[in-house]
C-alpha positions in Angstrom: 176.5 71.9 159.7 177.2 74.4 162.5 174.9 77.2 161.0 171.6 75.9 160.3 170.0 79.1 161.2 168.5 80.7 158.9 168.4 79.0 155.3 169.8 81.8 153.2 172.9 81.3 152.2 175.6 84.1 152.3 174.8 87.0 149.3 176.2 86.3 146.2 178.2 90.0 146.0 179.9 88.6 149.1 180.8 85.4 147.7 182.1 87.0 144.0 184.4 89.7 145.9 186.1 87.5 147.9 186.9 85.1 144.7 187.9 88.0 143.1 189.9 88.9 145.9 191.8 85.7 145.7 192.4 85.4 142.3 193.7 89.2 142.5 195.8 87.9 145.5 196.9 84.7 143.8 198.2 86.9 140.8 200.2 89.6 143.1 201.8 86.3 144.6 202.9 85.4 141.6 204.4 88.6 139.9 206.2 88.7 143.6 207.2 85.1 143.3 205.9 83.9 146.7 203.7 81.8 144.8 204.8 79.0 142.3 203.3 79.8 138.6 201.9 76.4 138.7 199.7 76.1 141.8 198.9 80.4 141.1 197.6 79.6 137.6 195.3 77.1 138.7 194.1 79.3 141.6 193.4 81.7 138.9 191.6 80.2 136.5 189.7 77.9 139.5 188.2 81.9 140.5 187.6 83.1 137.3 186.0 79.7 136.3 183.5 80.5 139.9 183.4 84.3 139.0 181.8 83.0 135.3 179.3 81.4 138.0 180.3 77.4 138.0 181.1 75.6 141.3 178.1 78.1 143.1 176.4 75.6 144.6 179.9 75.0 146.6 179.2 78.2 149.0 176.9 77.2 151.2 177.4 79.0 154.8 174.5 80.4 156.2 174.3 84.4 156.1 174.1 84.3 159.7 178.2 81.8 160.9 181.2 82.3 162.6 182.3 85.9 163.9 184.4 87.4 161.6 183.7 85.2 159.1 186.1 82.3 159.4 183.3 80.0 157.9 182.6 82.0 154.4 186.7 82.5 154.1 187.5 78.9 154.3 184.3 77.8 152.7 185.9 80.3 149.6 189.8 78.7 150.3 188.5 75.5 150.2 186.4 75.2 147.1 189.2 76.9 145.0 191.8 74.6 145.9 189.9 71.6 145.5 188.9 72.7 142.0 192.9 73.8 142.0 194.0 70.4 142.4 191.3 69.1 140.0 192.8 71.4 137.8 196.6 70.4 138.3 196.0 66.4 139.0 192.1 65.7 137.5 190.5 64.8 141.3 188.7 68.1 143.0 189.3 68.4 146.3 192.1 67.6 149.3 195.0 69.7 149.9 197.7 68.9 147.8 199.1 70.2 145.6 197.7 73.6 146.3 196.2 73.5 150.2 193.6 75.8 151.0 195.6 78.1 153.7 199.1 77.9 152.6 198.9 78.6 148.8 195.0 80.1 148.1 194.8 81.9 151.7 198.9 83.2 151.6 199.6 86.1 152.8 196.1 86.7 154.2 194.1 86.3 157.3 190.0 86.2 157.8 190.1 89.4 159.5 191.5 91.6 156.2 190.1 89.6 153.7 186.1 89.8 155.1 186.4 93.5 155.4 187.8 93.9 152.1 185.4 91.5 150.4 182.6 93.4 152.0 183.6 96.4 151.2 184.0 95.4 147.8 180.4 93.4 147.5 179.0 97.1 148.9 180.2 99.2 146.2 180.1 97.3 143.4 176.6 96.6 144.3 175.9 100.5 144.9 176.6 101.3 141.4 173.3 99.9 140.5 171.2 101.7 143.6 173.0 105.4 142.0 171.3 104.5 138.2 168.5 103.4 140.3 168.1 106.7 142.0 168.3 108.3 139.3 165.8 107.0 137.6 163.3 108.2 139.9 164.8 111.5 139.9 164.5 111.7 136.3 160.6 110.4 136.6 159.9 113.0 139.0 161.6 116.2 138.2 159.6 115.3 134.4 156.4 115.0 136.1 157.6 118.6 137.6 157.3 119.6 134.3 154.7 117.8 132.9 152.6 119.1 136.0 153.8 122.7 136.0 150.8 124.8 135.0 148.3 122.7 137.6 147.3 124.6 140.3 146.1 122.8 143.6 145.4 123.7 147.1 148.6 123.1 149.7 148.3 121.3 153.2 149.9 121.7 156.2 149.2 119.6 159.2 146.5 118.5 156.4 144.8 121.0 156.6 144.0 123.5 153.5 147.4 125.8 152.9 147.9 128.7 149.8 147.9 126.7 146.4 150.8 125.0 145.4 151.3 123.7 141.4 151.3 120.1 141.6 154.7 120.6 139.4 156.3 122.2 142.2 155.5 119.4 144.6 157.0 116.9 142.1 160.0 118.8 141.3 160.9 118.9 145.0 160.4 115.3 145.3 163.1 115.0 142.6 165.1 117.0 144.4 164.8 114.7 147.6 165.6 112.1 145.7 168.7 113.9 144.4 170.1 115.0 147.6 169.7 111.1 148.6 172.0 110.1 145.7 175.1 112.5 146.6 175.0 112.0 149.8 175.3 107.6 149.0 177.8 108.7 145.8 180.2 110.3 148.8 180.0 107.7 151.0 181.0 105.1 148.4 184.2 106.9 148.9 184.9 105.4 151.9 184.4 101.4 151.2 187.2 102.3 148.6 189.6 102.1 151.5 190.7 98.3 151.5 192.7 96.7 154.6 194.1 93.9 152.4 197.7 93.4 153.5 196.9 94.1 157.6 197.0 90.0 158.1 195.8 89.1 161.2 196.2 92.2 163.2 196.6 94.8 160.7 200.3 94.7 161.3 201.0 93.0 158.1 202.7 89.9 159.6 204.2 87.4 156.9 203.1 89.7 153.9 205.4 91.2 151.1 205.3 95.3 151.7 204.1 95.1 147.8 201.2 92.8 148.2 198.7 95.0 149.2 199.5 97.5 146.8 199.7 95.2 143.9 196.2 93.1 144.9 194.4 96.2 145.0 195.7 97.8 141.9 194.7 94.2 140.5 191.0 95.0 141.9 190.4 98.5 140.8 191.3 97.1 137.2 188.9 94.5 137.1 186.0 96.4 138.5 187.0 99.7 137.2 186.3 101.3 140.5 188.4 103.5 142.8 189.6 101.0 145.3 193.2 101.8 147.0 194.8 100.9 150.1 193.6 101.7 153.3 195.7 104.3 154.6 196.1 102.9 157.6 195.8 99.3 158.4 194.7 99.1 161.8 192.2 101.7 161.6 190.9 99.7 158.1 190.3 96.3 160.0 189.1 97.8 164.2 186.8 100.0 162.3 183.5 99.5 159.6 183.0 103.5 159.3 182.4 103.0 155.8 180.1 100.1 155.9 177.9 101.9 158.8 178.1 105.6 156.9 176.4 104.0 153.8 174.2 102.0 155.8 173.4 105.3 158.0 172.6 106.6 153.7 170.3 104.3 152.5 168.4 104.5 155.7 168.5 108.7 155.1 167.3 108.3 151.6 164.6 105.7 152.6 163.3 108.2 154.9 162.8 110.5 151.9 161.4 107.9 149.9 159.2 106.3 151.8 157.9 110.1 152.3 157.2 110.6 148.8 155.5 107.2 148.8 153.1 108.4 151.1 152.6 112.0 149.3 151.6 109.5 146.2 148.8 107.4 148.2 147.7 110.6 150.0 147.5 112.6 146.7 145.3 109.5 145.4 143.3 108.6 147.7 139.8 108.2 146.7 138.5 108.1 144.0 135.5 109.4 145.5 135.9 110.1 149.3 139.8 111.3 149.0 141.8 113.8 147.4 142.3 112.1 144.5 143.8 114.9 142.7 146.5 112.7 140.9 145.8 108.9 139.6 148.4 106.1 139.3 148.6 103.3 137.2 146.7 100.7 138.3 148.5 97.5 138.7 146.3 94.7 140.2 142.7 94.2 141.0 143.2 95.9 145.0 140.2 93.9 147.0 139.1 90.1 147.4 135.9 91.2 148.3 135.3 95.2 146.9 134.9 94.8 143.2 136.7 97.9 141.1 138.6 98.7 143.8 142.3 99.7 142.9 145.1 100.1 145.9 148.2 102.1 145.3 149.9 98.7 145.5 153.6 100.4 144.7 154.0 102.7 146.8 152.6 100.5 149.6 155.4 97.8 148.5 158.0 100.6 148.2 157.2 101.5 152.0 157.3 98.2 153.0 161.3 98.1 151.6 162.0 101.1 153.3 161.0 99.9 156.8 163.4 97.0 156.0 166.2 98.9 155.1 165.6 101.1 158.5 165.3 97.9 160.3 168.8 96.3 158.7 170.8 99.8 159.1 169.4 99.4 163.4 171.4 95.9 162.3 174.5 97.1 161.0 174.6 100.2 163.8 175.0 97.8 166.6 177.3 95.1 164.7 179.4 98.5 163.9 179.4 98.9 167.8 180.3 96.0 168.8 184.0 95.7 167.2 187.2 95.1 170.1 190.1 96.1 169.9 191.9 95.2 166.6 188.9 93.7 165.4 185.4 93.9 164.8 183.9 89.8 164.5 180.1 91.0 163.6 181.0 91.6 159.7 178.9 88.8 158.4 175.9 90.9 160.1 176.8 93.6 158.8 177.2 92.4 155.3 173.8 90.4 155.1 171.9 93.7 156.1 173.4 96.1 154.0 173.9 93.9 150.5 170.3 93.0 151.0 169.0 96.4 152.0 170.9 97.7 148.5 169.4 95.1 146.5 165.6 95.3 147.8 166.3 99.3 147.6 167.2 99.0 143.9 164.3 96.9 142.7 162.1 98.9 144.0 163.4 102.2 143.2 162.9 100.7 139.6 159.3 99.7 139.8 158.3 102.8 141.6 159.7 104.7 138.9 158.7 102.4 135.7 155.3 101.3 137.0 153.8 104.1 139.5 155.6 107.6 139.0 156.3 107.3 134.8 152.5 106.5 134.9 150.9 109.1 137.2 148.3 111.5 135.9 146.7 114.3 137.1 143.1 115.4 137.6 143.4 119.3 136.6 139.8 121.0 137.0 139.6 119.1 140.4 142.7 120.3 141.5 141.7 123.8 140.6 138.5 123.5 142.2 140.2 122.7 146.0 142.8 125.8 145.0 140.1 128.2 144.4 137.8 127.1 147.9 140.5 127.1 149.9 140.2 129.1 152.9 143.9 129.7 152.8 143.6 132.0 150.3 142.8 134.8 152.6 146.4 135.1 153.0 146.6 136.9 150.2 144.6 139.7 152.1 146.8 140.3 154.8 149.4 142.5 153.2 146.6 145.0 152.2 144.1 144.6 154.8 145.8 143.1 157.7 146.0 139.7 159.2 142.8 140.4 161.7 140.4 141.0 159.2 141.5 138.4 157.1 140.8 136.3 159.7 137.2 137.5 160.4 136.9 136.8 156.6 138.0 133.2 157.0 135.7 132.7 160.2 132.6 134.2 158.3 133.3 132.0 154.9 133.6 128.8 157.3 130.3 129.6 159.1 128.3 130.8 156.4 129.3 128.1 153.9 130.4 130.8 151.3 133.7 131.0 150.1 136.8 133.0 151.0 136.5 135.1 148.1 132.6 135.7 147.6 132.6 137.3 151.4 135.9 139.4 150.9 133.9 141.1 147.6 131.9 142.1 150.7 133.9 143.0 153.6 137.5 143.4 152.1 136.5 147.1 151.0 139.1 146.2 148.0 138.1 146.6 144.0 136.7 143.6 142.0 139.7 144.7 140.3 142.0 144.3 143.4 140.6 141.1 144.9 140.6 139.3 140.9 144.2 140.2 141.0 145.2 139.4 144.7 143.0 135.8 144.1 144.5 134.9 140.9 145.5 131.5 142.1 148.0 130.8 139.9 149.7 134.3 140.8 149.9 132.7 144.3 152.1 130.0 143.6 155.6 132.2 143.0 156.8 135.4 145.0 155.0 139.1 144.4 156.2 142.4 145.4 152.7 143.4 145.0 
C-alpha cells in the first residue's frame, strides 16, 4: 500500500533466494540449537513448499519500496510464518507460535540478508545468460566456417576496403561474443562472496560465529554453486562491487552485441538498393503498407534489449554510488535492473541465435562481384609499384568508370602474369611475403 509505483512486482530470482536463504538459515539454527526443532521444521518445509512455487501470489512489493529493502524482507518473514503457524496450529497467519522477526528473521537483519539474496538471484540467474552466450558463439564461429571460402569486399568508414572472406567476419563475431562470456564467467566470482552473518552493521551482533558459515555451506549445496562467506563483513554489506562489475559486463558485452546486430542489418540491407550480400531468415511480413517487404526484425529487437540493458547498468552505477557508510539502501534498484537486464539479455541471445544467425545465408557470386570492383584492391600494387602510382591508378579507374584492374593492365607496367597473381582476391584475404 506504500509502493504503488510501478505495478511490477519484485523479480521472482529475488523472491526464491531470499526463501532459500531462510530455509538455509532456519536449518543452521537448528543444527546450532538457537532454534526449536518444532518452529525450524515448519519454517522449513513453509520455504520449500514457496520454493515448489505455492503461496507466490503472497509477495507482492513493488520492484521499486523501502531503501534497503525492509518491505521485500518482511513481506518474505511474514508469509513463511504465517504459513508456519498454519503448519504447526491449522490457521495461516499471526505471530505465534513462530513470529516473523524472532524465529524466521533470527539471527539476521535486512541489511545482510538483501545483499545476499541479490547476489544469489544474480548468479543463479547468470548461469543461463553463459549457455546463452554460448549459443551464439557456437552459431557464429559455424557460420565462420560455413562462410570460409566467400570472398567479399571490406569497408572501412563504409567505404570499399581489401576483400575480407565473409567467414572471417563471422568467426570474429564469435570471438566477440566469446570474450563477452569470460569476462561475465569472472565476475560471477565475485557475487559468490555472501555477507550473511554481518547482522545489522556487519559486525555480527546477536549471531552464532557458526551461522554464517553453516547457512552458506547450506546454499552452495542446494544450488551447487560456489557461494562462501564474504571475507570480510563490512566490506560485503557498505559495498555492491560485484553487483556493479557484472552490471558494468552485460553492458560490455551488449556493446559487442548490439555491434554485430548492426553488421547483420547492414550486411542485408537491400535486397535491391543495399549490400545484401548475406540474407536472414525472414520472420514476419516487415510493412503495413509495402507489400513483400521483409525487415531484419531480430536484430532490430536484439538492439532494442541492448539499449535497455545500457540504460539499467546507468541504473545500477548510481544506486552502487550512492551507498553510506555501513550501508548501501538503493539494493532493490539495483536488483530490478540487473535481474531484468539478465533475463531480457538471455531471451534474446536465444532468438538471435535460433531464429536469425542459425538461419543466415549468403549470396556468393554477389559477394565476389563487390571483391573483384573494389577500388581497394590497388593495394595490392603498392609493394611493387609504390603507393603513388597506385593511387593515380585508383583516381583514373574512379574517373574513367573502368575498374582497378583493367587500367593497372595498362599503366602498372607489371605482367598479366604478375597483376593475375597480385589480384587473385582470394590470395588477398591471408598474409603474403610475396
Amino acid at each position: 500500500e506504500n509502493y504503488p509505483i510501478s505495478g511490477m512486482r519484485v523479480h521472482t530470482a529475488l523472491v526464491e533466494s531470499y526463501v532459500l536463504l531462510k530455509k538455509a538459515a532456519a536449518e543452521s539454527l537448528m543444527e546450532l540449537e538457537m532454534l526449536d526443532a518444532e518452529r525450524g521444521q515448519a519454517i522449513v518445509q513453509a520455504a520449500g513448499e514457496v520454493l515448489a512455487g505455492a503461496l507466490r501470489d503472497q509477495f507482492v512489493v513493488d520492484a521499486f519500496h523501502s531503501g534497503a529493502g525492509t518491505s521485500l524482507h518482511m513481506n518474505v518473514n511474514e508469509v513463511l510464518a504465517g504459513r508456519a503457524n498454519e503448519v504447526l496450529t491449522g490457521r495461516r497467519g499471526g505471530s505465534s507460535p513462530v513470529h516473523p522477526n524472532d524465529h524466521v528473521n533470527m539471527s539476521q537483519s535486512t541489511n545482510d540478508t538483501f545483499p545476499t539474496a541479490l547476489r544469489m538471484a544474480a548468479r543463479i540467474r547468470v548461469e543461463r545468460l553463459v549457455r546463452a552466450l554460448r549459443g551464439l558463439e557456437d552459431e557464429l564461429a559455424r557460420k565462420g566456417e560455413e562462410f570460409g571460402g566467400i570472398v567479399k569486399a571490406g569497408r572501412t568508414h563504409l567505404q570499399d576496403a581489401v576483400p575480407v572472406r565473409l567467414g572471417q567476419e563471422f568467426a570474429a563475431y564469435a570471438v566477440a561474443i566469446r570474450q563477452a562470456r569470460v569476462a561475465i564467467v569472472a565476475a560471477a566470482h565475485w557475487l559468490e562472496e555472501l555477507p550473511i552473518g554481518g547482522s545489522a552493521v556487519g559486525t555480527g551482533l546477536n549471531t552464532h560465529p557458526q551461522f554464517r558459515f553453516k547457512t552458506i555451506e547450506r546454499i552452495a549445496a542446494a544450488t551447487g554453486l560456489d557461494f562462501r562467506p564474504a571475507g570480510d563483513l563490512r566490506a560485503g554489506m557498505q559495498s555492491n562491487f560485484g553487483v556493479a562489475l557484472m552490471s558494468a559486463c552485460l553492458k560490455v558485452a551488449v556493446l559487442e552485441v548490439s555491434r554485430i546486430a548492426n553488421d547483420l542489418r547492414l550486411l542485408a540491407s537491400g535486397p535491391a538498393t543495399g549490400i545484401s550480400e548475406i540474407d536472414l531468415p525472414a520472420v514476419q511480413p516487415g510493412s503495413s503498407i509495402m507489400p513483400g517487404k521483409v525487415n531484419p526484425s531480430i536484430p532490430e529487437m536484439t538492439n532494442m534489449v541492448c539499449f535497455q540493458v545500457i540504460g539499467n547498468d546507468a541504473a545500477v552505477s548510481w544506486a552502487s554510488a550512492a551507498g553510506q557508510l555501513e550501508l548501501n539502501v538503493m539494493m532493490p534498484v539495483m536488483a530490478h535492473n540487473l535481474l531484468q537486464s539478465i533475463d531480457i539479455l538471455t531471451n534474446a541471445l536465444d532468438v538471435l541465435a535460433a531464429r536469425c544467425v542459425a538461419g543466415i545465408t549468403a549470396r556468393p557470386e554477389r559477394c565476389r562481384r563487390f571483391a573483384e570492383s573494389s577500388v581497394a584492391l590497388a593495394t595490392a600494387l603498392n609493394p611493387r609499384i609504390g603507393y603513388d602510382r597506385a593511387a593515380a591508378i585508383v583516381k583514373e579507374a574512379l574517373t574513367s568508370g573502368r575498374t582497378v584492374v583493367d587500367v593497372a593492365r595498362e599503366r602498372s607496367g607489371l605482367s598479366p602474369e604478375e597483376l593475375d597473381d597480385l589480384f587473385d582476391v582470394f590470395r588477398m584475404t591471408e598474409p603474403r611475403t610475396t
